[in-house]
C-alpha positions in Angstrom: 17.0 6.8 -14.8 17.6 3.3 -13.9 15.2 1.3 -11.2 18.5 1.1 -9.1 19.5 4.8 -9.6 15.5 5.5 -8.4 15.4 2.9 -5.3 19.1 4.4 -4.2 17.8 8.3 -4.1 14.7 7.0 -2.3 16.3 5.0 0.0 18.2 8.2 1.1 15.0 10.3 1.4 13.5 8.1 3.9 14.5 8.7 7.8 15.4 5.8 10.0 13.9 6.0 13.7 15.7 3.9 16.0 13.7 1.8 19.2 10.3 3.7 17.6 7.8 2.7 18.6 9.6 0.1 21.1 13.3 -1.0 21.5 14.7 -2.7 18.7 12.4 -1.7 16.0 14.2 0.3 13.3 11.2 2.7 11.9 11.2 3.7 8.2 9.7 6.8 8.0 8.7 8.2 4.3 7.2 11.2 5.4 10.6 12.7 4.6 10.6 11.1 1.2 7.0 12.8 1.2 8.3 15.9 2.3 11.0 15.9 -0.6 9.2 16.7 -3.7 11.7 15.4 -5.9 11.7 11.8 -4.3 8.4 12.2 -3.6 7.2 12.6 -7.6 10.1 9.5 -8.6 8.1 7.2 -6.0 4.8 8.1 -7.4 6.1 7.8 -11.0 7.7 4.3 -10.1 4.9 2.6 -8.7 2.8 4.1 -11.7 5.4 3.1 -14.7 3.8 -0.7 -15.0 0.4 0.2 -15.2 0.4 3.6 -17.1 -2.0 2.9 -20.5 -3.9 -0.3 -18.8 -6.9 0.0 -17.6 -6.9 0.6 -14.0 -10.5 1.0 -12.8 -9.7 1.7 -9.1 -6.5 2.3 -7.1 -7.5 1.7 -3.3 -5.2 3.1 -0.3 -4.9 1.7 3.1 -5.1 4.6 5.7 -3.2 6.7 6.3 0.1 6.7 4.0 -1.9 4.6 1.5 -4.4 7.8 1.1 -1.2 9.9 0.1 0.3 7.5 -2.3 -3.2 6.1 -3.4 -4.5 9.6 -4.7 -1.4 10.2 -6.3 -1.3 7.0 -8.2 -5.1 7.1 -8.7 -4.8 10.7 -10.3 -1.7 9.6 -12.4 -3.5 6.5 -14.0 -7.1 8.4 -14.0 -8.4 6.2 -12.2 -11.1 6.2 -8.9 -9.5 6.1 -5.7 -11.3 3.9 -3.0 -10.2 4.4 0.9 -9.8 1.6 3.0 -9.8 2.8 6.7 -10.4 1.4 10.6 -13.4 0.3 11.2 -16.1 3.4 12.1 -14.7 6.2 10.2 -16.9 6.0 6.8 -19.9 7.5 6.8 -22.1 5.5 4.8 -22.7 1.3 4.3 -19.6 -0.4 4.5 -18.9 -3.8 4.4 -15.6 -4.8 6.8 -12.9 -7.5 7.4 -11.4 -8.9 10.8 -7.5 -9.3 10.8 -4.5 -10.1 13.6 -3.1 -7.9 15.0 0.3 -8.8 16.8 -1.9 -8.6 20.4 -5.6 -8.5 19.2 -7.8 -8.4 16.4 -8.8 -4.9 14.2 -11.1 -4.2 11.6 -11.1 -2.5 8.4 -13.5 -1.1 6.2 -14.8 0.4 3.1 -18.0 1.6 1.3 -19.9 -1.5 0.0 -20.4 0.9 -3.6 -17.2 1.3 -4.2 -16.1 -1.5 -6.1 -17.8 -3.0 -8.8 -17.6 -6.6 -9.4 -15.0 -7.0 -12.2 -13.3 -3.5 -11.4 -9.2 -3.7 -11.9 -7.6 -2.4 -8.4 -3.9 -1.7 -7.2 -3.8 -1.6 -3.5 -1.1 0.9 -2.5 0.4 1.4 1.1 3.2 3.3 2.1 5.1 0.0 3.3 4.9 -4.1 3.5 5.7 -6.1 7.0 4.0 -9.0 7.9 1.6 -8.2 5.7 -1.5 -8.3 7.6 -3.2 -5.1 7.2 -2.2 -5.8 3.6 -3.9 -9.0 3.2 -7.1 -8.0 4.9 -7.4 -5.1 2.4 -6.8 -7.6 -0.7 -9.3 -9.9 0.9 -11.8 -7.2 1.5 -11.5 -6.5 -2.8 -11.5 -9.7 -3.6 -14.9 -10.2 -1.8 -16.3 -7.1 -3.3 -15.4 -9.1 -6.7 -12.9 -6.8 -7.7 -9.1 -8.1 -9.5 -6.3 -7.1 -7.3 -3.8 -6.7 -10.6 -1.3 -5.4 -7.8 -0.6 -4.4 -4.4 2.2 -1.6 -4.4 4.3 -0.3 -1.7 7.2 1.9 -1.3 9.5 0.5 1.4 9.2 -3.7 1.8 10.8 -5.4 4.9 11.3 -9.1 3.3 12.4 -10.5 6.3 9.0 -10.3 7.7 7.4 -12.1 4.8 4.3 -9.7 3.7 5.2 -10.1 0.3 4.8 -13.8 0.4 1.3 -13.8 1.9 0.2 -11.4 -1.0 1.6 -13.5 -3.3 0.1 -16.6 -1.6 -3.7 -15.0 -2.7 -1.9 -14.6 -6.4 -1.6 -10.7 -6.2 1.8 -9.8 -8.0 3.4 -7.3 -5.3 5.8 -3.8 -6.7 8.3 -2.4 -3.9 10.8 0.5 -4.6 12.8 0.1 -1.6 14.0 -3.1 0.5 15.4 -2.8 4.2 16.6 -6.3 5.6 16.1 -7.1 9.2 13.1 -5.5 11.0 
């Protein structure tokens, strides 16, 4: 099956939500792709196919749709899987990261043993905006010593320019899916 052939049937597995979560906002919603286990298994396998045989020490998801994606990747490559959640909701010593927010500031976290410095990681997310959330997390590795080889997502929204920030901190960037405008 070609990449086009894959992005086209996942492109029509994923619902669009109009004026969510404020007007003018055109949601892309995967948990309908999720929900489809055909779709669902040609995502995973697609943002596995670069990496399958390399040494992937670590695949780290960003909550919440990262965790889904993340594990599935993680188990695909045998590799660890390393959550990356809001600040307060791991249970033992974490080390954290500050980011913007489009009105205010948020926090992320994750356990200060789970990366080793040296360790290979793919950050996985459900979807790339402004990038952000996505940045923080790669910054977070980074300073844990780790090598972001890649930062994976399902849906991009180039307009927005998240890829480009990634990029910026020299982590190559996989989409499966690309929805102009915002």
């Amino acid at each position: 099956m070609t990449t086009e052939t894959v992005s086209e049937e996942l492109t029509a597995a994923i619902r669009t939500i109009v004026d969510y979560p404020k007007p003018g906002i055109l949601f892309r919603d995967i948990t309908t792709l999720l929900g489809n286990a055909r779709a669902f298994r040609r995502a995973v396998d697609a943002l596995v196919q670069p990496w399958a045989g390399s040494k992937v020490d670590q695949v780290a998801g960003i909550e919440a749709r990262g965790f889904i994606l993340g594990g599935a990747v993680a188990h695909q490559l045998s590799s660890g899987f390393v959550p990356i959640r809001k600040k307060g909701k791991l249970p033992h010593d974490t080390v954290r990261i500050a980011y913007s927010l489009e009105y205010g500031i948020d926090e992320m976290e994750m356990h200060k043993d789970a990366i080793r410095p040296g360790d290979k990681v793919i950050l996985v997310d459900d979807l790339i905006a402004t990038g952000g959330t996505a940045e923080a997390a790669t910054k977070l590795l980074q300073q844990m010593g780790a090598e972001v080889v890649s930062a994976c997502f399902i849906v991009d929204l180039p307009d927005l320019g998240g890829r480009a920030r990634l990029e910026a901190l020299g982590v190559p960037v996989r989409t499966l899916v690309d929805f102009p405008g915002h």
